[in-house]
TIPALO-31334 format. One record per residue: residue number from 1; chain; x, y, z of N, C-alpha, C in turn. Coordinates in nm, 3 decimals. Atoms other than C-alpha are relative to their C-alpha. Example, Ala and Ser with C-alpha at 12.3 -4.5 7.8 and 13.67 -1.06 7.14 Angstrom:
<gufis>
[1; A; [0.089; -0.119; 0.000]; [1.230; -0.450; 0.780]; [0.090; 0.120; 0.000]]
[2; A; [-0.082; -0.119; -0.006]; [1.367; -0.106; 0.714]; [-0.077; 0.109; 0.073]]
</gufis>
This chain:
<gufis>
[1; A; [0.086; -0.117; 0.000]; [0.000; 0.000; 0.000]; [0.090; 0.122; 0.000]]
[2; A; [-0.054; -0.130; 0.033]; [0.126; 0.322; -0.096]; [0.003; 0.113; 0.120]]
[3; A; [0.065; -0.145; -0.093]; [0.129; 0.646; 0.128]; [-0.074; 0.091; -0.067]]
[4; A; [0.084; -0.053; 0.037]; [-0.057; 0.806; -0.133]; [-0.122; -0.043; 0.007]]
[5; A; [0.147; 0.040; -0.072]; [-0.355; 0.586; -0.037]; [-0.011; 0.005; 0.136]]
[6; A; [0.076; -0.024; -0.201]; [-0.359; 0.647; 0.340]; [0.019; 0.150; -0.013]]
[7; A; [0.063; -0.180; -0.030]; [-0.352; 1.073; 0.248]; [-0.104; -0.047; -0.087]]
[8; A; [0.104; -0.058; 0.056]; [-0.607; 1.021; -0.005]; [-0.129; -0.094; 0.017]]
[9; A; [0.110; 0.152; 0.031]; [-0.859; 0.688; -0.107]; [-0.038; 0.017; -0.111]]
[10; A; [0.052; 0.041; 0.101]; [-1.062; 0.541; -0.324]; [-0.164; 0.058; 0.053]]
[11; A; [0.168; -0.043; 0.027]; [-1.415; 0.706; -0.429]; [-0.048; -0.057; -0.079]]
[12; A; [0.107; 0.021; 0.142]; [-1.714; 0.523; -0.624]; [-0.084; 0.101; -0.029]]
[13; A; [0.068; -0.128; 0.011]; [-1.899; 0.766; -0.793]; [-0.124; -0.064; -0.052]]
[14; A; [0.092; 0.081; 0.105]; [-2.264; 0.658; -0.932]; [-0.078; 0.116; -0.024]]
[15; A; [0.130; -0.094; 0.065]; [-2.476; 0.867; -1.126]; [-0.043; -0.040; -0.162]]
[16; A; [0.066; 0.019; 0.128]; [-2.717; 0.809; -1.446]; [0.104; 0.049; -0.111]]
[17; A; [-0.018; -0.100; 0.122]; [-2.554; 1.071; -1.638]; [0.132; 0.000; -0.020]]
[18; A; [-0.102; 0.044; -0.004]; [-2.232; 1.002; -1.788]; [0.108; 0.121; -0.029]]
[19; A; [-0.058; -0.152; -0.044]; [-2.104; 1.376; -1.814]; [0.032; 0.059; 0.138]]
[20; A; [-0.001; -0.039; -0.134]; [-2.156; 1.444; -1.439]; [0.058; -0.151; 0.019]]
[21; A; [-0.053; 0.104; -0.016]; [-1.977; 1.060; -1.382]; [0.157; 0.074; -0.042]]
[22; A; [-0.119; 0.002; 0.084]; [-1.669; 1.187; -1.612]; [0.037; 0.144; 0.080]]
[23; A; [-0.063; -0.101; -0.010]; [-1.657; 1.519; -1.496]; [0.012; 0.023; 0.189]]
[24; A; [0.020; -0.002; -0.173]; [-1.699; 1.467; -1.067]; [0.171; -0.070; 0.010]]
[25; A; [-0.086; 0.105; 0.033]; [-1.433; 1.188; -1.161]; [0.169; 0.101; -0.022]]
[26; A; [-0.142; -0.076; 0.044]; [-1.196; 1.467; -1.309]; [0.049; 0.077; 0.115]]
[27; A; [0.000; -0.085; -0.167]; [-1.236; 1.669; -1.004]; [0.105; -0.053; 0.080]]
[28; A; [-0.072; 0.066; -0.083]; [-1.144; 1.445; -0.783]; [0.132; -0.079; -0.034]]
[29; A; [-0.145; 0.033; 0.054]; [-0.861; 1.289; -0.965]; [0.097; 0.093; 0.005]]
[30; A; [-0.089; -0.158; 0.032]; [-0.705; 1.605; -1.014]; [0.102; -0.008; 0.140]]
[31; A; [-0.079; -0.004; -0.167]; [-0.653; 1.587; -0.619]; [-0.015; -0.088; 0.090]]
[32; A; [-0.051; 0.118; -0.069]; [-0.527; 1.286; -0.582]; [-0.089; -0.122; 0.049]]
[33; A; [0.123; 0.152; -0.029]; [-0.840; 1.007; -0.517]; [0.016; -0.080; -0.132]]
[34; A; [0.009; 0.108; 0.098]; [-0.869; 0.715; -0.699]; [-0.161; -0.063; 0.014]]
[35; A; [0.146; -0.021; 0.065]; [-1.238; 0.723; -0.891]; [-0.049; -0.144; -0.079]]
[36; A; [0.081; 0.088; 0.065]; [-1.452; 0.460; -0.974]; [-0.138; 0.022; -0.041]]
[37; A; [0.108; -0.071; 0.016]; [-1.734; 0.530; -1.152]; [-0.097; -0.091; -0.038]]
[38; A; [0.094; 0.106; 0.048]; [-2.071; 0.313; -1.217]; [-0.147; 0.081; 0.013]]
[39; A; [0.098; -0.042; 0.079]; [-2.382; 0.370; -1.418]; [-0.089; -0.003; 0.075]]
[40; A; [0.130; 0.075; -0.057]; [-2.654; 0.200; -1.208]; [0.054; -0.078; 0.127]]
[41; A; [-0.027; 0.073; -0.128]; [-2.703; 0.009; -0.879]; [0.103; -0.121; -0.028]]
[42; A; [-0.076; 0.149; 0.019]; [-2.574; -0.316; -1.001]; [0.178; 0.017; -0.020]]
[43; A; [-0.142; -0.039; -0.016]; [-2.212; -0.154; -1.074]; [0.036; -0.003; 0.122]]
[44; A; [-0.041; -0.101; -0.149]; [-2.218; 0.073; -0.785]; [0.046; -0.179; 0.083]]
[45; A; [-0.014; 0.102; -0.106]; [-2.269; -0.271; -0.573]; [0.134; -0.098; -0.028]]
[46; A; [-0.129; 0.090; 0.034]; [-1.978; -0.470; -0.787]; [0.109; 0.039; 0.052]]
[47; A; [-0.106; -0.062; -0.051]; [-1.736; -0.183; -0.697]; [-0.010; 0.017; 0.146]]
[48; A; [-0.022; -0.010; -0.139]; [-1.818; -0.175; -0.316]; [0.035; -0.117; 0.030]]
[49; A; [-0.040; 0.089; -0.072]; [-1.781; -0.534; -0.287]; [0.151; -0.032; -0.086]]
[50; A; [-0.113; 0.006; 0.088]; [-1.465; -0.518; -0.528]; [0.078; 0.089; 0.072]]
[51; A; [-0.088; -0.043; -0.006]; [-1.301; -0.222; -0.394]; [0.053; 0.057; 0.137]]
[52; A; [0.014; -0.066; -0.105]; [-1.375; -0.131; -0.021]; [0.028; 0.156; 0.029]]
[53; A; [-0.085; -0.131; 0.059]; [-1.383; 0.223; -0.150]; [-0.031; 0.085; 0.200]]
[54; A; [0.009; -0.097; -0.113]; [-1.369; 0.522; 0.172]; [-0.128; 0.088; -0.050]]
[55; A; [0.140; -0.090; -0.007]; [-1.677; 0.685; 0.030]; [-0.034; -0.026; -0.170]]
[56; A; [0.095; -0.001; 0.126]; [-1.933; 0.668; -0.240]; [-0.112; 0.133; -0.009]]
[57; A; [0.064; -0.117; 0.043]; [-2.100; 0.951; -0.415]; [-0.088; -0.033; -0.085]]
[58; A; [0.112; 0.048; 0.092]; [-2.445; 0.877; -0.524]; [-0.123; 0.118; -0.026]]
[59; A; [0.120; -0.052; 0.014]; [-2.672; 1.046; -0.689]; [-0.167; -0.049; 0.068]]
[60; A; [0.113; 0.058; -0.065]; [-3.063; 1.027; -0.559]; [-0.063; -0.052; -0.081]]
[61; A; [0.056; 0.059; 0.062]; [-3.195; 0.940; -0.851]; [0.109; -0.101; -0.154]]
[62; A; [-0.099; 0.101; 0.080]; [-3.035; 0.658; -1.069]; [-0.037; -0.007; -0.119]]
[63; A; [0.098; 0.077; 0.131]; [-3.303; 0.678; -1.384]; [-0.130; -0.014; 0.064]]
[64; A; [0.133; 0.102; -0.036]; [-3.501; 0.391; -1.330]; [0.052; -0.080; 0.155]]
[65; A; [-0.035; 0.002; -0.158]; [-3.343; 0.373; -0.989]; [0.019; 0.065; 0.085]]
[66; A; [-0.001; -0.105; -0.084]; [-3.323; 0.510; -0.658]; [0.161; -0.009; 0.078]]
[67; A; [-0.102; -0.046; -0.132]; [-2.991; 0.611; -0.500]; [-0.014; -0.048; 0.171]]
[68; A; [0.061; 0.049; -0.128]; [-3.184; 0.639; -0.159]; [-0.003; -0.133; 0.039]]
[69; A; [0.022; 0.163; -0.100]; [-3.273; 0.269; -0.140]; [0.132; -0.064; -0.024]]
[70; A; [-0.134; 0.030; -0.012]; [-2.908; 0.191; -0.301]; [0.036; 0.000; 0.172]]
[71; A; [-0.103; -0.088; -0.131]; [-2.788; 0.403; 0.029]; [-0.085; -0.093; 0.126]]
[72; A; [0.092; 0.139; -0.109]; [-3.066; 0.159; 0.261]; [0.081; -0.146; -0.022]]
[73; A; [0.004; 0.116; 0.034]; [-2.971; -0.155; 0.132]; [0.203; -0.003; 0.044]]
[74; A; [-0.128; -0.053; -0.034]; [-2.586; -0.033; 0.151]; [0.064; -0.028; 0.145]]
[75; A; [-0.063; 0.017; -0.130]; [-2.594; 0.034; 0.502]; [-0.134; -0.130; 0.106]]
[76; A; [0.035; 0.100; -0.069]; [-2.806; -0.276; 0.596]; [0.111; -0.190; -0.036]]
[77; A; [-0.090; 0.097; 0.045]; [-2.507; -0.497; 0.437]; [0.117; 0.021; 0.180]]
[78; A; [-0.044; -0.023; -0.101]; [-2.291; -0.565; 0.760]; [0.146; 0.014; -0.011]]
[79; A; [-0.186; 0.006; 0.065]; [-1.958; -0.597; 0.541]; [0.039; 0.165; -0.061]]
[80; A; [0.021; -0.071; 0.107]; [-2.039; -0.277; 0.348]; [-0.020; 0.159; 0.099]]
[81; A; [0.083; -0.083; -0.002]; [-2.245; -0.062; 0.583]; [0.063; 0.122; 0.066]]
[82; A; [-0.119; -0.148; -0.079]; [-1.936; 0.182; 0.738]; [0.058; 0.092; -0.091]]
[83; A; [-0.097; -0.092; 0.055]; [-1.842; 0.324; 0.447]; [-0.118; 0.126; -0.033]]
[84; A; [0.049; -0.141; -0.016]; [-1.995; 0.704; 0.433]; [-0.031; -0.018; -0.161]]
[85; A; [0.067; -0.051; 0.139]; [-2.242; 0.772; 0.126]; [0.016; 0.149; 0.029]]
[86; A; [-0.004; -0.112; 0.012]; [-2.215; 1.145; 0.018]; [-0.094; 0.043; -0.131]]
[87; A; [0.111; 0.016; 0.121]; [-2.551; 1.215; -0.217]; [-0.031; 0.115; -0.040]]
[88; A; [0.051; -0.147; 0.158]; [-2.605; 1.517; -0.517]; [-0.115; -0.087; -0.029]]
[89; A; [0.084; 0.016; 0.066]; [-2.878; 1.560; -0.664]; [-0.069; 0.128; -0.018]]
[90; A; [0.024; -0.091; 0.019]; [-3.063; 1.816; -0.848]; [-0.150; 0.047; 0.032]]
[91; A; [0.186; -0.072; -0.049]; [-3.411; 1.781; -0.699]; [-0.053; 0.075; 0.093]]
[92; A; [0.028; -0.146; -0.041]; [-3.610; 2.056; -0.622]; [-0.092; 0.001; 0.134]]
[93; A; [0.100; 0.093; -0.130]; [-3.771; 1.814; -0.320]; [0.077; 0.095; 0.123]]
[94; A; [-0.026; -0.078; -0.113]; [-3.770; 2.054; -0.005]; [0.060; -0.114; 0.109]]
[95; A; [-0.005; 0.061; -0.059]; [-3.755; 1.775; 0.156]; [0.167; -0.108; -0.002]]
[96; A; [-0.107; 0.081; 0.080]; [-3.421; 1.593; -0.029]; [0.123; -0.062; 0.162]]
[97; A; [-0.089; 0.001; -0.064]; [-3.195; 1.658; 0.227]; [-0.024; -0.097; 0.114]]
[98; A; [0.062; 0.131; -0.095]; [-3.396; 1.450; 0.542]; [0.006; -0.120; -0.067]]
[99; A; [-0.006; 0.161; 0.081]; [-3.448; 1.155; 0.260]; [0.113; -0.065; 0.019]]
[100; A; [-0.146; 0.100; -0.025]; [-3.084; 1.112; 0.215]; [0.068; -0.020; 0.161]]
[101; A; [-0.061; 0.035; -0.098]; [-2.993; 1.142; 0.577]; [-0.065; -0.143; 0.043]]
[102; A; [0.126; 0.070; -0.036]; [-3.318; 0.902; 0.652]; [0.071; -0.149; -0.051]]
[103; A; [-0.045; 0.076; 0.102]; [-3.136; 0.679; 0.372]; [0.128; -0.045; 0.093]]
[104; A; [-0.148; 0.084; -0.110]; [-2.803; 0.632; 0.603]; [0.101; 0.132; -0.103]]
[105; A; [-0.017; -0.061; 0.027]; [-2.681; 0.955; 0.392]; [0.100; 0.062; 0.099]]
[106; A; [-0.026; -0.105; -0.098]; [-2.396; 1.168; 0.563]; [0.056; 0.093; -0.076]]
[107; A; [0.013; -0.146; 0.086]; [-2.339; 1.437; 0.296]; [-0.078; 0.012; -0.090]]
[108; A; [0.094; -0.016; 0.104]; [-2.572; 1.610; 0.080]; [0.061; 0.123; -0.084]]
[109; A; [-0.071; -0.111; 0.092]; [-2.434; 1.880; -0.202]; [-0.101; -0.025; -0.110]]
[110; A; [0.089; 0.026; 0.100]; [-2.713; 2.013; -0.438]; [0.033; -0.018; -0.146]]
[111; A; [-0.068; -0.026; 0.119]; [-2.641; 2.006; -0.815]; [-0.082; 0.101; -0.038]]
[112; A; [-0.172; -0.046; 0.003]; [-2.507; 2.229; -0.967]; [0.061; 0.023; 0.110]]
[113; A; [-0.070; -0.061; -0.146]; [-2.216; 2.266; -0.719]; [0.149; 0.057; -0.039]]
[114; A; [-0.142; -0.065; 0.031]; [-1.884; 2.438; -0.712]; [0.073; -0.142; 0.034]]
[115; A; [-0.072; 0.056; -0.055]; [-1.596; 2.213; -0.766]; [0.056; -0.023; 0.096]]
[116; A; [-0.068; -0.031; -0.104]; [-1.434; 2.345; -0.492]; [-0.068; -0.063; 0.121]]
[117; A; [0.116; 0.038; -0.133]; [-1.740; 2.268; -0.242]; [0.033; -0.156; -0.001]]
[118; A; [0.010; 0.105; 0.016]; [-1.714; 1.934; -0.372]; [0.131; -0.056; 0.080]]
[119; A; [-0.168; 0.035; -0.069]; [-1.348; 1.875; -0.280]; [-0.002; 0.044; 0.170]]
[120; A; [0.013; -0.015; -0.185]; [-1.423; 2.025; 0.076]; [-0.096; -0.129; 0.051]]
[121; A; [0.112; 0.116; -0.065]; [-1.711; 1.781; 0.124]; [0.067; -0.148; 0.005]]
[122; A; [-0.079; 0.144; -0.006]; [-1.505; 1.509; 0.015]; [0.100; 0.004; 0.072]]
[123; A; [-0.114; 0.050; -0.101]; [-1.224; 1.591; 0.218]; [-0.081; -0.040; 0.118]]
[124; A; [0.067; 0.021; -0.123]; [-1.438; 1.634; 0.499]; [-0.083; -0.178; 0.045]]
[125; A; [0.041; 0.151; -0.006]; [-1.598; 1.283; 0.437]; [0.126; -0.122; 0.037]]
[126; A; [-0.129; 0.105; -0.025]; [-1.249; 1.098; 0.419]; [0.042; 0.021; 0.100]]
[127; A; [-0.080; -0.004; -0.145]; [-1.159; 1.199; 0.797]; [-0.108; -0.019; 0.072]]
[128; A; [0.116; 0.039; -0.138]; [-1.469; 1.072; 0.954]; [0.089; -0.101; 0.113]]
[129; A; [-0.098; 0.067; -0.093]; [-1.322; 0.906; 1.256]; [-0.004; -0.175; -0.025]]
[130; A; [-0.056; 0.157; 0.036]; [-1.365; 0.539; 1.154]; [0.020; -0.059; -0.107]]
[131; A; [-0.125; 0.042; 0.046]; [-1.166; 0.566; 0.863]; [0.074; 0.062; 0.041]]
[132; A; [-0.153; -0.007; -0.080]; [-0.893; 0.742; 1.051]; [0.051; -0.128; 0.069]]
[133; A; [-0.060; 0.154; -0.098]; [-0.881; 0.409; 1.251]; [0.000; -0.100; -0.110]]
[134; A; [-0.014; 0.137; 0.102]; [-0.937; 0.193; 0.939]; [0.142; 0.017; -0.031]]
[135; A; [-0.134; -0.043; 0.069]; [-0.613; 0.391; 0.767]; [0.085; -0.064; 0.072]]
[136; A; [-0.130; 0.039; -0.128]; [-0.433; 0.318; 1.119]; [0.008; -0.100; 0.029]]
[137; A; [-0.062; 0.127; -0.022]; [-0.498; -0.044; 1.124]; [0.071; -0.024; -0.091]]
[138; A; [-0.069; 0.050; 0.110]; [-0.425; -0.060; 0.775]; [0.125; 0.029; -0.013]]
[139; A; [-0.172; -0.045; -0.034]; [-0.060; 0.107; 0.829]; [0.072; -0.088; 0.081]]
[140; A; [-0.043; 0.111; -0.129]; [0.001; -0.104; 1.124]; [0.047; -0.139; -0.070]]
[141; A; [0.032; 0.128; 0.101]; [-0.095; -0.431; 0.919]; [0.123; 0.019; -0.129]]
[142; A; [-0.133; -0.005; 0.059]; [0.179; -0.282; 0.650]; [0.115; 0.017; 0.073]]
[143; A; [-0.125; 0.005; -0.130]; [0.441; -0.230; 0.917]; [0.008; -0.134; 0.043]]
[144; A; [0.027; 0.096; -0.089]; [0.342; -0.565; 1.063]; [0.141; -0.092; -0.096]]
[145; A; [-0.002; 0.073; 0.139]; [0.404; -0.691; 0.702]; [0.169; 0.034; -0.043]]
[146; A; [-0.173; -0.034; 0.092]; [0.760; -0.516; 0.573]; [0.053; -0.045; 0.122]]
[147; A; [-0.129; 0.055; -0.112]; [0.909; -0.621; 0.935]; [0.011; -0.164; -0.041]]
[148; A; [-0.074; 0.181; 0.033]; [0.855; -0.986; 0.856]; [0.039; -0.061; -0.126]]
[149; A; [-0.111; 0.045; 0.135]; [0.977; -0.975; 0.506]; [0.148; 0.080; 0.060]]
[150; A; [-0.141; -0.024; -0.037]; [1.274; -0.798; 0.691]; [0.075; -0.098; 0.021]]
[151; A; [-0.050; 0.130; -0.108]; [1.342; -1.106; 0.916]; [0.027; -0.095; -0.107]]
[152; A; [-0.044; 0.093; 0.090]; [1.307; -1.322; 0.624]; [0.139; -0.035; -0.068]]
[153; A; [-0.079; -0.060; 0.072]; [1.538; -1.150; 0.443]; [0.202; 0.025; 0.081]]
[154; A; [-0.137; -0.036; -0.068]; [1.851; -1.093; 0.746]; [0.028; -0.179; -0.014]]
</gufis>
């Protein structure tokens, strides 16, 4: 594991629309995350159990799917359900913001949004306190790891 994955992570991104997929994607690449991006639920779900990303960015509406129950079903998985959803969307539902928290939601950013906002929200998402402790076992666990290829090795 790199030290550029314990400052930054891995983000899935899901949204319908493959302009706002490509261009959230550029964003965040730019500064340093590593972006996965998927069309529909059935991705989204391949890449969480594929990549144990630090946060997923879902839109609320998927199409002919809902984000929201994605973000239910998400955090009723017991392997799955710690990693922080962060949900856009451009609807004009007064209500949007309660749904996605309601949903297991812990950021909401309306669309359109400033890049910039976006990159704060996402930092702010990647230091929730239990991935600071995931990062710190996972460092540990590489330390654990290069000492006993040391030993091998004297």
């Amino acid at each position: 594991m790199s030290n550029a994955y314990l400052e930054r992570g891995v983000i899935v991104i899901v949204d319908h629309d493959p302009l706002m997929l490509t261009g959230v994607a550029a964003v965040l690449h730019q500064q340093g995350f590593e972006c996965h991006c998927a069309r529909d639920t059935e991705a989204a779900w391949k890449a969480a159990r594929t990549l144990a990303p630090d946060l997923i960015l879902c839109d609320t509406h998927l199409g002919e799917e809902s984000g929201l129950d994605f973000c239910r079903d998400l955090k009723a998985d017991p392997v799955l359900r710690d990693i922080p959803v962060m949900f856009v969307s451009a609807s004009r539902d007064p209500h949007i913001v309660a749904l996605t928290q309601q949903a297991g939601g812990a950021y909401y950013l309306s669309k359109p949004f400033d890049p910039n906002v976006l990159i704060e929200t996402v930092d702010r998402a990647m230091w929730m306190p239990h991935l600071i402790q995931t990062r710190i076992e996972a460092a540990h666990a590489l330390q654990r790891e290069t000492a006993a290829r040391a030993k091998t090795w004297a």
